[in-house]
Every structure is written in structure tokens, then in C-alpha cells.
N, C-alpha and C positions, 0 to 999 in steps of 0.2 A: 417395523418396530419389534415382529417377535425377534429377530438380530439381537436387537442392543438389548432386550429382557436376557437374553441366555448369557450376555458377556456382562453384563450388573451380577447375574446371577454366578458364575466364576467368581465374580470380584466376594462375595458375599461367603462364598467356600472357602477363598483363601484366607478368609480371617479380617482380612481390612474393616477399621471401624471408623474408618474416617473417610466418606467420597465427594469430592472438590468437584465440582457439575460447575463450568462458565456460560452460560448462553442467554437470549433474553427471550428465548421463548420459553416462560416460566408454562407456561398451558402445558404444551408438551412434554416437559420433564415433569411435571405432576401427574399426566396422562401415563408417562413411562412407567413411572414410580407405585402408581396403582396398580397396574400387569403386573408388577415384580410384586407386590404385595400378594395380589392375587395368588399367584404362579407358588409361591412360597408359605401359602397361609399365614402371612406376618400382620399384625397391626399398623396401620399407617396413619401415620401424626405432619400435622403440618404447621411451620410457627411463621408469623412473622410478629416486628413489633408495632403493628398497627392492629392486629387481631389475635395476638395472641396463640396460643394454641389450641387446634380443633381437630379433630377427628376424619379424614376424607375413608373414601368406599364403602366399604363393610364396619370402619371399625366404631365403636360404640364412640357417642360423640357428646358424652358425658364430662362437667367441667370446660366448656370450651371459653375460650378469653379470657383462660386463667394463662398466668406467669408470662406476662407481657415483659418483663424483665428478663434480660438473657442469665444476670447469675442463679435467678429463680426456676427460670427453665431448664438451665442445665442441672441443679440439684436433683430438680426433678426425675429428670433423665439417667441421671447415675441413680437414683434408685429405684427405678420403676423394674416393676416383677413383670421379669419374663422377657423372648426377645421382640423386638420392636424395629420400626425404619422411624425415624424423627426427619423431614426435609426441614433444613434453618433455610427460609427464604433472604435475603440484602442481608445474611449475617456479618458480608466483612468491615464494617464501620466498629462490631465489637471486638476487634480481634490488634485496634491501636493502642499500646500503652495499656491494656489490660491484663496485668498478671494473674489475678483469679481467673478471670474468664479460659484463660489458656489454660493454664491449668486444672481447672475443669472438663474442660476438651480432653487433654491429654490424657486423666484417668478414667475416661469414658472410650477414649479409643483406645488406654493398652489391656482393655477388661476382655480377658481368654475364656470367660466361660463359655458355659451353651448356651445363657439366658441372655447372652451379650447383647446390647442397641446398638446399631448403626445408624451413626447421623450422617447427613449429604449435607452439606454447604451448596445451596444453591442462588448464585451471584453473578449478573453483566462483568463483573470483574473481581478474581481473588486473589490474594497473595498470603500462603501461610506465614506464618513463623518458623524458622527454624527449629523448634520444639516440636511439632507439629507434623513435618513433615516426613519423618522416617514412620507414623503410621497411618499416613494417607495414601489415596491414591485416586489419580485423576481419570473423569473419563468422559469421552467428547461425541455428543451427538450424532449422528449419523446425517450428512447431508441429501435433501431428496433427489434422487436420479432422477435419468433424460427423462424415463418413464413417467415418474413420478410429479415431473415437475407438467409435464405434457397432460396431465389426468389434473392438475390446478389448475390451470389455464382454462381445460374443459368445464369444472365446476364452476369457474368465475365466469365464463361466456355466457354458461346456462343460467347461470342466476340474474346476468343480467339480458338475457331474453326474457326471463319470467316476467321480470319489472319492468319489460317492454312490448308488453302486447306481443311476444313470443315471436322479435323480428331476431334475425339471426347477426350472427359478432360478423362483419366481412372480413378477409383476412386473405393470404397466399399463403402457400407451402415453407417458398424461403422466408417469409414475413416471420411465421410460425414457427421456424427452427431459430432463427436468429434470436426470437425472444426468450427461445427453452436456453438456448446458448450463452443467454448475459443473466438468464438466473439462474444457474448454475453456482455453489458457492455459497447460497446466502439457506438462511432457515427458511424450514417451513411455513413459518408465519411471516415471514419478509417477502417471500416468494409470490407469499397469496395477495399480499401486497402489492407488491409492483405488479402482479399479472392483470388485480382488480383497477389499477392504477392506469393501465397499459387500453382499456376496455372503454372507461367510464365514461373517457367524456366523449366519443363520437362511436360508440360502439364497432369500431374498426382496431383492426392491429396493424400496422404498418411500417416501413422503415421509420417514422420519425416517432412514432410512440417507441423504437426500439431504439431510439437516442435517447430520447427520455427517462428511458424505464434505465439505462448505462447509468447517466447523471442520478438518479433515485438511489440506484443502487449503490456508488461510491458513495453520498450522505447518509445511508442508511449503517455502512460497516465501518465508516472511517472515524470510529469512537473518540478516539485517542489522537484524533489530527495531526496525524506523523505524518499522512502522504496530501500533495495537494493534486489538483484533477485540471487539465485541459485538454478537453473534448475536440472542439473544434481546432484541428493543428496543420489544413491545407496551406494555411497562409507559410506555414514554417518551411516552406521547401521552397519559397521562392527568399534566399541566401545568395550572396555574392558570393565566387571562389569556388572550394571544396569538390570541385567536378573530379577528380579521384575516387574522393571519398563518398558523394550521388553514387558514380556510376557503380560501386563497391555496393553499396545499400542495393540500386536496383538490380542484381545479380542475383543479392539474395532471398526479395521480395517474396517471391511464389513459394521456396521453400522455410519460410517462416510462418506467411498468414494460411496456406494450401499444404502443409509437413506432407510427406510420403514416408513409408514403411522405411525405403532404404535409403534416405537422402536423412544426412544431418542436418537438425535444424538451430540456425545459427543464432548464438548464445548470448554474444555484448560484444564491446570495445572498451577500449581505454582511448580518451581523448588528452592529450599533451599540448600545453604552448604554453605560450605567454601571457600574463596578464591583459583581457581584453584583444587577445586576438581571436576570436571568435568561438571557443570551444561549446558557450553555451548555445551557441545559433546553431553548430554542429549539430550540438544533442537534441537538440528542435525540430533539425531537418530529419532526424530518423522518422520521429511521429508523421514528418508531413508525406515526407516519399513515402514512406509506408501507408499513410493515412489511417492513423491508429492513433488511441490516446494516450497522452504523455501523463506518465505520474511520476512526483520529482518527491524524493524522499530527503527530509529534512531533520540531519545529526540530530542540530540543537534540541529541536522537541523528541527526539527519543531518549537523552540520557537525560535520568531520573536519581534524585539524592539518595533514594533504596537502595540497599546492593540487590542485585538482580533484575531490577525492575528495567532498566535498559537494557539487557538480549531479550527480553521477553516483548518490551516494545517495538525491537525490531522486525518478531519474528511474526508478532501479528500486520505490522505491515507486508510484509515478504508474503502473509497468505492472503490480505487485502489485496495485494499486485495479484497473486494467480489466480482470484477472484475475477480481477477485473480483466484477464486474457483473454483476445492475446491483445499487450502495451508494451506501451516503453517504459522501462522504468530507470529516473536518471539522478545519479549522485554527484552532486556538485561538491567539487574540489574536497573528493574524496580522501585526501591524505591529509586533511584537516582533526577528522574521527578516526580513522584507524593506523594510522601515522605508530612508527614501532616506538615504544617508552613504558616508562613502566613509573610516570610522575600521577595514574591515575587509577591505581592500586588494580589496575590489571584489566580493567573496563574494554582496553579499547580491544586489548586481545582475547577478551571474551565475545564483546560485536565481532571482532575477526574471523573468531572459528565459528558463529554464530550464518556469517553471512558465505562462507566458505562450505560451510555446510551444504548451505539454500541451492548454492549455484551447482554445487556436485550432484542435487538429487531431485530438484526442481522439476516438476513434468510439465508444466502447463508452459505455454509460449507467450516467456514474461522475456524481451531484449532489455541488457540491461548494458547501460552507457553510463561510464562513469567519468569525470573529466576531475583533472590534478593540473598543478601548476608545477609542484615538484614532483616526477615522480620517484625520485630518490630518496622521500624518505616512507617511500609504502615496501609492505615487508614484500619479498622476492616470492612467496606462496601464494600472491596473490595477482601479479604479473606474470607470471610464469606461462607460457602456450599452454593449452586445455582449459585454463580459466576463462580466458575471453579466447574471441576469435583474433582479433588482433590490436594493434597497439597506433593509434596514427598521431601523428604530430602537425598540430593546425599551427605552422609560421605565422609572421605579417605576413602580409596579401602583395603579391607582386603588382606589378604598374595596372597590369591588363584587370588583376581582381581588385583593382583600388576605380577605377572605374567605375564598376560594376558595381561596387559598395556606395559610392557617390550616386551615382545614377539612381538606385534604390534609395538612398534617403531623398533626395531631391524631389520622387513622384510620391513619395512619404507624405512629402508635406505641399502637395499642390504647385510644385516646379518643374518645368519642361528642361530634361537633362538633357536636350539640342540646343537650347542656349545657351548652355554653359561649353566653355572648352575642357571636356575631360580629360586630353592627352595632357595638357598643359597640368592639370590643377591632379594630376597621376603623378607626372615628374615631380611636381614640386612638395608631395608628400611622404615620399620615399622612408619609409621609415614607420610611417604613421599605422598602427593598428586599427582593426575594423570598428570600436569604440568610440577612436580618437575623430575617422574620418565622420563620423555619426555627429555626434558634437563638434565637429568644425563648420558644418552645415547649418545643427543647433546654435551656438554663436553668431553665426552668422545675419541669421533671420533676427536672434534678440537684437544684435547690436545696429540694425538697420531702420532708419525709416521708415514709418508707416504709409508714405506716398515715394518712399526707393522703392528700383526697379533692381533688385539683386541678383547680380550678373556671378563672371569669373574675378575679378578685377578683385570683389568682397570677398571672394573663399580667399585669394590669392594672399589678401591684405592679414585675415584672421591667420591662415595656414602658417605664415612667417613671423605672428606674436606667440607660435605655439610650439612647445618643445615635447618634441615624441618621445615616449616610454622607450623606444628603443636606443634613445641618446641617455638618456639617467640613469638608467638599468643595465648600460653594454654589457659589463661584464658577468650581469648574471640571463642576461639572454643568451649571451656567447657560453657562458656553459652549458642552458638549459639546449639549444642547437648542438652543441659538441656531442653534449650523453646522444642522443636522440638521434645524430647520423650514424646507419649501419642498424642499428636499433627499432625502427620505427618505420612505416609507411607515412608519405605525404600526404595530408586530406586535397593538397591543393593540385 
């Protein structure tokens, strides 16, 4: 903490009267805030609109639960004798459709004397005004280190041997790093959280309290429910096909989850096909061969009617992902949102450089898989080699992976794939994507008999009332195959 006191206190030299604090551990940035009072001899004030304004530390606490009203409080503020820290606690609910209120703000942060007040905006979430922001400046927490976090863990173990007749937490070494290792990321008060969390209920620390404390920790940061979570992802490696594109993932396994000094640790793909030829079972199978959890990041809830407010959406999922490292992190039919155009006053190619950014300077081992249908219309800066590791192209599924995709839905649903003829019911679907043959299966079971015995004869029957995307679509499968030879690696 004395860190972040000497860089508040830079921020406090340079003039700044306006400091934008996001976090929700309110405890700690009032803990910060009192240091910096201290350290500075300043008066420290603190408001919210539940309690008004009162006096924390040293400073006399004379008047308190006056000027519950923010335009009352900030009068206040611009004329209070002498300089002062004011922290506005939930201030940004005043900061909608409020022209006084900004403007108030505004001639309290361009005040150049010596007696000047410095307020802090301190808020789970802010977004200035454009008024507002050429004299602010933001400044962000300090997360607790390995150290740090290892000396929580010790406090929450002790405390709860105290409350246990003084039996000790059981626990291993790996047990122990695993859990300094997924709280990593979150605050100090979230920390102590999942560590007390981790302890409570069998006074043990163990691999599955360290699944637990994973799932606690993605509900705890993912405010904004941009990213969704699936944890348990072994099931996702057993996929029909894509034995290329396996054997490619397990290559690079050990130097992704195990990184070494001089080995590159490998970055993402780009997934290419057809509608329903399986891109997204690809980007599944990463989690499961890896056996790492998969977070699938979702356009539609990042862009927001604010200007700005979707790169900023992104950018806190993009640090939720290296949070939750090391994962997959997988963007479906990515040239949907950042698709080159300019019909959305420039949004997508602010997400563009936004997430162009992330991937050039990213340190934590976040794999990021994106899958497109076209990808002709995503700009060329973001395909380009050095972006991803490579580029594959998931076809329809040959005879031999139409099989396999049969055989897998059929133990799906309580059917012995030796009763059926799969050579036969391969040939007669030539064409059919890994979707189609899923639902041919599915039909199958609806349209039969509760006392039929569901053979070959019924796929055979469904398979020939059913016309494959690769018949409707030729000619834009045959282009999206054309771009893609010479282009692209095979997953299959």
C-alpha cells in the first residue's frame, strides 16, 4: 500500500482534481485514502447519498449528514477554505442528464490554486462525460501478489483454527499454489473471500475446493456478463473428425499449460467452414484436450448505446480472461462484430484495435479461438501470421468422420452404434454436415415408435426426406472451399 500512497501522491503534484478509483473494495480505497491524507496532512471527507458527508481519520467530524444532495455537496466543495481530499462514494448515477452537477465538477477540478480540493469518484463502475475528462485521471488498485495472497490464505486458515478448537486447515504444497494461482487477479477483499470460502466447510484445501474457488471467482468479476464459463470441458475432446487439428493442439499442450523461458507459447487460431460443419465442437475440443476452461465471449452483450462504453466492455472481459488463466477464450463467428464497415460510426474498428491491442501485449496464457463463416469479410490485420498461430479450415466430415459423428450421437442417446450399419448410412450422407448428421439421428428417435426398434433402414428412410446444406448452399460452400485451398490447414 505504501506503493500506491506515493503514486496518488504524484497524481496530487501534478495538479489533477478530478481521481476516477473503479473497484468494489470500497474498505480499501478509504484505507488508501486515509495514508494519503495522513502522508500529506490533508483533511479527508467522505460522502455518500445514504450518509451524507462526514469526516474519516484525523479530520474534525463536525456537521456530518449534512448535504445528502450532490448539488449541495458540491457547493460545498467549491467553497470550502483550504485544500481538502472529498472521496464521492456510487457517485455515478449523478453524472446522467445532469448539467449542473457536471458543471460543478468541472469548476472544482479546473481550480489551479494552492487551496485547491481534490475529489475521487469512487464507483464498481464509471464513465465520465466528455466535459470531464481532460481533467481527470484514473488510477487502479494494485492487485495482491503470490506473496501476498499466500499470507490471506495463512490468516483465513488461522482464524478458522481458532473457531476450531485450534485443529489445523489439511492442505498439500500443489493444493496450496493452485489456489494462490486462481486468486490471482481478483481484490483483496474477493481474495479473502474465496480463500475463506476455500477452508469453511471441511477445513481442508484441496483440488476440488480449487474448482470451486475457479467457478466463485468467474461470479465474482464477471459483472458485466460479457464472458460465459464452462468449467468442466473433458467431455468436449471426445468430437468426431478434426484428428489434424487434436494432434496439432496436443503438440502444443505442455508448452501452453508448462510455458518455458525459450519456447513460444502458442496464441489462438482461426477456425473456417461451413455453417454447422463443426467449428464450434472444434473450439470445445481446445478446452477438452487441454482440459482448461472454456470462456466464450459474447459481441452482442458488449456493444452498448454509449459511445465508448463497448471497447471498454471488452476490455474488461479481455482482463476477466487473464484472470481466469490459463483458458480458452472463444469468439463465435467473429466477423459478425468486427466485420470491416464503417455503417456503425466506427464501433467495430474501435473493438478492432481494442482487441488487436490485447492479443499483441497479453501476458497471461489466455488461447484464443475464434471461428468465422466468412472469413472474407474480417479486415486482413487481423488474419495476418503473428496474430494467431494458424488458420484451419473444418470441411463436411468425410465417409470415415461421418461415422464417427453417427456413432457419437447414437451412444448420445442410449443406442448401440453396432447395430446400425455405418458404412451404409456414411455413403448415403455424403454431403451432410456434422449438425445435419446430429439431427438426422434426432428425427429419427421423434418420428419413431415408442415400442420401434430403430435400426438402419429409419436413418436411411429420414436421411433421403433430408436435403444437405451442401446442396442449397453449393455455390457458396464452393467459394468458401476455393478462398481456403492453399490458404488454410485442414482440422480434419
Amino acid at each position: 500500500m505504501r506503493a500506491e500512497v506515493k503514486d496518488l501522491e504524484v497524481l496530487l503534484d501534478s495538479g489533477v482534481g478530478l481521481l476516477v478509483i473503479e473497484s468494489l473494495d470500497e474498505s480499501r480505497v478509504l484505507e488508501l485514502m486515509t495514508r494519503l491524507a495522513m502522508a500529506r496532512s490533508l483533511p479527508l471527507f467522505c460522502w455518500s447519498v445514504a450518509s451524507g458527508l462526514s469526516g474519516l481519520g484525523f479530520t474534525e467530524r463536525s456537521g456530518e449528514g449534512e448535504h445528502t444532495e450532490p448539488e449541495s455537496l458540491l457547493r460545498h466543495i467549491r467553497s470550502y477554505q483550504g485544500p481538502g481530499l472529498f472521496v464521492l462514494c456510487d457517485f455515478h448515477p449523478f453524472l446522467q442528464d445532469a448539467p449542473l452537477v457536471i458543471r460543478l465538477l468541472k469548476e472544482i477540478a479546473m481550480d489551479d490554486s494552492a487551496n485547491r480540493s481534490t475529489l475521487v469518484l469512487l464507483s464498481h463502475s464509471l464513465s465520465l462525460p466528455n466535459e470531464l475528462r481532460h481533467y481527470s485521471a484514473r488510477f487502479e488498485l494494485a492487485m495482491p501478489s503470490e506473496a501476498q495472497l499466500m499470507s490471506i490464505i495463512r490468516e483465513e486458515a488461522q482464524s478458522w483454527s481458532d473457531r476450531n478448537n485450534d485443529k489445523r486447515v489439511r492442505t498439500d504444497n500443489r493444493s496450496l499454489q493452485h489456489l494462490v494461482n486462481n486468486l490471482r487477479g481478483v481484490s483483496w477483499e474477493e481474495a479473502r473471500k474465496l480463500a475463506r470460502t476455500a477452508i469453511v466447510d471441511d477445513g481442508a484445501i484441496d483440488g476440488n475446493d480449487v474448482d470451486e474457488v475457479k467457478r466463485a471467482k468467474f461470479a465474482l468479476m464477471n459483472h458485466d456478463q460479457v464472458l460465459s464459463f464452462e468449467f468442466d470441458t473433458s467431455k468436449f475432446a471426445d468430437v468426431g473428425g478434426l484428428q489434424r487439428f487434436k494432434a496439432w493442439l496436443a503438440e502444443r499442450r505442455d508448452a501452453f499449460i508448462d510455458p518455458q523461458p525459450d519456447v513460444d507459447i502458442p496464441k489462438g487460431v482461426m477456425l473456417l467452414g461451413v455453417q454447422g460443419s463443426g467449428k464450434s465442437l472444434a473450439a470445445k475440443a481446445v478446452a477438452g484436450v487441454w482440459d482448461l476452461p472454456l470462456l466464450r465471449l459474447d459481441f452482442g452483450v458488449l456493444y452498448n448505446k454509449f459511445f465508448g462504453e463497448t471497447e471498454r466492455n471488452l476490455r474488461r472481459a479481455l482482463q476477466l480472461a487473464e484472470a481466469m488463466a490459463p483458458a480458452v477464450l472463444w469468439v463465435d463467428e467473429i466477423e459478425k462484430s468486427i466485420a470491416s464497415g464503417d455503417n456503425d460510426q466506427g464501433t467495430s474498428r474501435r473493438i478492432l484495435g481494442t482487441l488487436l491491442t490485447w492479443m499483441a501485449e497479453r501476458k497471461s496464457p489466455v488461447f484464443l479461438v475464434a471461428t468465422s463463416n466468412d472469413i472474407s469479410q474480417l479486415p486482413p490485420e487481423l488474419i495476418r501470421k503473428g496474430r494467431l498461430d494458424e488458420i484451419f479450415f473444418v470441411d463436411l466430415p468425410d465417409a470415415l468422420v461421418r461415422e464417427q459423428i453417427l456413432s457419437i450421437h447414437l451412444k448420445k442417446r442410449g443406442l448401440d452404434p453396432k447395430d446400425f450399419d455405418l458404412p451404409r448410412l456414411a455413403s448415403v450422407t455424403e454431403g451432410f454436415s456434422g449438425a445435419e448428421l446430429e439431427q438426422l439421428v434426432v428425427s429419427t428417435l421423434y418420428g419413431s415408435d415408442a415400442n420401434e426398434t430403430v435400426g438402419t433402414e429409419q436413418l436411411l428412410e429420414a436421411a433421403s426426406d433430408t436435403q444437405a446444406l451442401s446442396v442449397v448452399m453449393f455455390e457458396e460452400i464452393a467459394r468458401i472451399r476455393a478462398w481456403a485451398s492453399g490458404r488454410t490447414v485442414s482440422a480434419h
